[in-house]
C-alpha positions as CSV (number, residue, x, y, z in Angstrom):
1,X,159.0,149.2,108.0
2,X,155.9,151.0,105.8
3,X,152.4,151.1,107.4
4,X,151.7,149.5,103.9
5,X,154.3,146.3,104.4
6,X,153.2,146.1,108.1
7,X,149.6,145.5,106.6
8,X,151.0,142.7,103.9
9,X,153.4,141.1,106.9
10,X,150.5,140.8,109.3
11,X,147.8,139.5,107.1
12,X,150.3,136.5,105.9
13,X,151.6,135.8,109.2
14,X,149.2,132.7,109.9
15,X,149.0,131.3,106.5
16,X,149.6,131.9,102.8
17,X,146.8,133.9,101.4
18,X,146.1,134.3,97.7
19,X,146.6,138.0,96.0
20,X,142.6,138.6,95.0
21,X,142.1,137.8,98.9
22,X,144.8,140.3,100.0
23,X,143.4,142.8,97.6
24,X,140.0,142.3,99.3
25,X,141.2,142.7,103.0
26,X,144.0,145.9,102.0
27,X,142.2,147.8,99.2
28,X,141.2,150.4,99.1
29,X,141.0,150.5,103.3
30,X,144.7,150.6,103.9
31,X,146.0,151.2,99.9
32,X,145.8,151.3,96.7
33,X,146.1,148.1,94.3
34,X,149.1,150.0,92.6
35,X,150.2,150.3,95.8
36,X,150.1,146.9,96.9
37,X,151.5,145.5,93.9
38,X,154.3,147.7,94.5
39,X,154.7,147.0,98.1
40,X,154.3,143.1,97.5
41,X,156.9,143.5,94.9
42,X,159.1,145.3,97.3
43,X,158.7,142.4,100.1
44,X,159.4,140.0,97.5
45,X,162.9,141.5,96.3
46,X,163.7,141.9,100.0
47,X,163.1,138.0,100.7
48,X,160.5,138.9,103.5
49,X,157.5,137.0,101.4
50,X,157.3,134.4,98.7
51,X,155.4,134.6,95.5
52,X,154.0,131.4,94.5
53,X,152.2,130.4,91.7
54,X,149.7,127.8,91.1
55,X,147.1,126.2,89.2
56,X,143.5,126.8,90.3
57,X,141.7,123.6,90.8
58,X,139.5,122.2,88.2
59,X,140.5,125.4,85.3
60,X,143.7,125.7,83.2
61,X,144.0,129.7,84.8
62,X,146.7,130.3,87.9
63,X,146.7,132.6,90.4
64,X,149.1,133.9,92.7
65,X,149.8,132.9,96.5
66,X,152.0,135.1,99.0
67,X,153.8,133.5,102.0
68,X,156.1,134.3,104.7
69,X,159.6,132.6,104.2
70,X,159.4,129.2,105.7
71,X,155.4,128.8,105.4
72,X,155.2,127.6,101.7
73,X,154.2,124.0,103.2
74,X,151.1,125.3,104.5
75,X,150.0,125.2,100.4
76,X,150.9,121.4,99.9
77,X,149.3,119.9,103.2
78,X,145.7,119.5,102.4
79,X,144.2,120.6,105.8
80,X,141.7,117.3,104.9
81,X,144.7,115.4,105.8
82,X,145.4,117.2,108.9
83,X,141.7,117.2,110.3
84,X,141.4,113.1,109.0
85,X,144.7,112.1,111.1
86,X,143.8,114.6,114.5
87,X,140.3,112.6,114.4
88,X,141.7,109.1,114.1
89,X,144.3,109.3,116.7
90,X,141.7,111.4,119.3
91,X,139.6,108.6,118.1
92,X,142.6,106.2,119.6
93,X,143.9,108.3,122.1
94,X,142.1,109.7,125.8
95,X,143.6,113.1,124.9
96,X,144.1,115.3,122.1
97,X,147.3,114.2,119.7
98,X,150.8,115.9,120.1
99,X,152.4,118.1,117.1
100,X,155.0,115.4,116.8
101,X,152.5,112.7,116.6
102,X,150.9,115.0,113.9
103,X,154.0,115.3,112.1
104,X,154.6,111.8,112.5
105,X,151.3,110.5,111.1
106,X,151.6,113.2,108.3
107,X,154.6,113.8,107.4
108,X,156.3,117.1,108.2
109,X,157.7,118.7,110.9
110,X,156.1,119.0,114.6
111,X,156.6,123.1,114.0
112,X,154.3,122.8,111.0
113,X,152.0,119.9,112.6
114,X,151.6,122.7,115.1
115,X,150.7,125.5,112.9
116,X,148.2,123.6,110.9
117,X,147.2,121.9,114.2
118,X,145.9,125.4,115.3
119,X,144.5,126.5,111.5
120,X,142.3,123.0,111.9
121,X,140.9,124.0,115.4
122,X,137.9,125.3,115.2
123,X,136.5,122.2,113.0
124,X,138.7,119.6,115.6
125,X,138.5,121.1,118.9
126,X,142.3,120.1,118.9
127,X,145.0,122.0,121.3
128,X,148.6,120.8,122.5
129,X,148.4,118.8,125.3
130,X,149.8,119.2,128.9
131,X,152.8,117.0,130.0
132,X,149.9,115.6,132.7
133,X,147.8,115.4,129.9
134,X,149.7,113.0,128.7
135,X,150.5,111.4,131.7
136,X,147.3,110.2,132.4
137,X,146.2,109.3,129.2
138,X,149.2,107.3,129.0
139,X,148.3,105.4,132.1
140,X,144.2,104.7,131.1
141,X,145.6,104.1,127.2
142,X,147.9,101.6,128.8
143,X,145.0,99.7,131.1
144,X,143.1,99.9,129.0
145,X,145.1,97.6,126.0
146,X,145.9,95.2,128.9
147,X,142.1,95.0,129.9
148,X,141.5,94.4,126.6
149,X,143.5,91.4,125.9
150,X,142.8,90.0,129.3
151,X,139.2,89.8,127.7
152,X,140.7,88.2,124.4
153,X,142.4,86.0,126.2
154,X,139.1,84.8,128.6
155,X,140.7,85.3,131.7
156,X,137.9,86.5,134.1
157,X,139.4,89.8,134.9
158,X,135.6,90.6,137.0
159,X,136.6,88.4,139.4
160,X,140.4,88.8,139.9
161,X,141.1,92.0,138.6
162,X,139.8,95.6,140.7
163,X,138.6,98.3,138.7
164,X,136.3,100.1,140.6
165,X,138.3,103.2,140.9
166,X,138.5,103.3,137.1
167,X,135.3,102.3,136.3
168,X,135.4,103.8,132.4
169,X,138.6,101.4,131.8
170,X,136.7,98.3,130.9
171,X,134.4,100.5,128.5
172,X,137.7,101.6,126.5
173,X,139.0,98.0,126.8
174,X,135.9,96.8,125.2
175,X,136.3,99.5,121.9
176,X,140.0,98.7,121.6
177,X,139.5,94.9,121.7
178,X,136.5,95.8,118.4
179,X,139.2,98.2,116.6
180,X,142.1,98.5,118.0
181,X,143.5,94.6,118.2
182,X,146.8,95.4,116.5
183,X,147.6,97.7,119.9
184,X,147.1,94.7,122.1
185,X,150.5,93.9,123.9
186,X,151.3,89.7,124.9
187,X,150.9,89.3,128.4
188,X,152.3,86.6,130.7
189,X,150.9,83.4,131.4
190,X,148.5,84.6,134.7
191,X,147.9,87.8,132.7
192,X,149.4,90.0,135.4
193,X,152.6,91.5,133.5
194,X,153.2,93.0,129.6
195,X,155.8,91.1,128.4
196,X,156.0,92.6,125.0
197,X,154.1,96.0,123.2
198,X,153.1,96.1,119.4
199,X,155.1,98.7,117.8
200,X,151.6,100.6,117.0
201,X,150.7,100.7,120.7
202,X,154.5,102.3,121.6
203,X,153.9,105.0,119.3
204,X,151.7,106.4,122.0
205,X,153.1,104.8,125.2
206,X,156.2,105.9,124.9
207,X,157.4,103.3,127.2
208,X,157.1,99.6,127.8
209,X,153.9,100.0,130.2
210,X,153.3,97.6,133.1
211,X,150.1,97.6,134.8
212,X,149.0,98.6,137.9
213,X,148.0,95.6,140.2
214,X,144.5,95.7,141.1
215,X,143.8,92.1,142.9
216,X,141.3,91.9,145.2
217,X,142.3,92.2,149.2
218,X,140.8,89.1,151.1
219,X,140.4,90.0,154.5
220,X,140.9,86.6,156.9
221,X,138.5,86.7,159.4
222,X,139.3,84.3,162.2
223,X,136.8,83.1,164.3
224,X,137.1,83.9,168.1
């Protein structure tokens, strides 16, 4: 491989980048723009990038993109999209999304969620979770929704339910009940036990989630 197709390879490896930008970051620092016509033409031939054209927005002129093989999505996901669906389900979610949640709410693949994931970080903060990531905020997403329809439901949850060791679950139960009330699962009668989870509230869980039992310990004191 050429110094000179090194260059083109590298500067396209996170995302497809237009020619007039590649001319700007190559010449005349690394070649000429004979040269890099020539070299791009080579690349092209050889498979290793794609030449794309489209129409610039809002004029009747086109320009021409380059992208590796395989990264010619990255052009027709509006990274809009991508930063509206990470800040709706972080919104949802006690945790950052997954790439296949991503790909689910956008529709592509978790391996391009996951690229486009990382181009839309620094204006979402957004990363891949950890497995205990996920763990946990399965279990507080989970409390949380049952909390929340406890409330709904008017069952006095102060009294008979302990949440003192989780004392910012009754704060998320209170948002989900405002705008989240298609996530709440039906419970059983005494409000103990899920008996059935929304479809919209599985997408996260993962599982049919039971909650933990929190009753209050009465301590029988008996008189001497």
């Amino acid at each position: 491989m050429s110094l000179f197709e090194k260059a083109v390879l590298e500067l396209l490896k996170e995302e497809p980048k237009q020619r007039k930008h590649i001319v700007r970051e190559l010449c005349p620092r690394i070649m000429s723009k004979k040269k890099l016509q020539m070299t791009l033409n080579e690349l092209e031939d050889a498979g290793r990038v794609k030449a794309i054209s489209r129409r610039i927005e809002g004029s009747r002129r086109w320009t021409t993109w380059y992208a590796l093989p395989g990264h010619e999505y990255l052009l027709d996901v509006d990274s809009g999209r991508v930063i509206a669906a990470i800040e709706r389900m972080w919104a949802i979610l006690p945790r950052p999304p997954t790439s296949e949640e991503i790909a689910v709410e956008i529709g592509i693949t978790p391996d391009a969620a996951e690229k486009l994931g990382y181009k839309v970080a620094p204006q979402t903060g957004w990363f891949p979770p950890s497995p205990e990531m996920i763990e946990e905020a399965t279990t507080k997403l989970g409390e949380a929704l049952v909390l929340a329809t406890r409330m709904r439901l008017g069952i006095n949850w102060i009294e008979k339910y302990n949440y003192r060791d989780d004392p910012d679950i009754p704060n998320m139960a209170e948002r989900y009940l405002q705008k989240c009330p298609e996530m709440l699962p039906s419970l059983t009668k005494d409000g103990d036990w899920v008996e059935s989870w929304p479809s919209e509230a599985l997408k996260y869980l993962k599982r049919n989630y039971q909650p933990k039992e929190r009753y209050y310990r009465r301590v029988l004191i008996r008189a001497c």
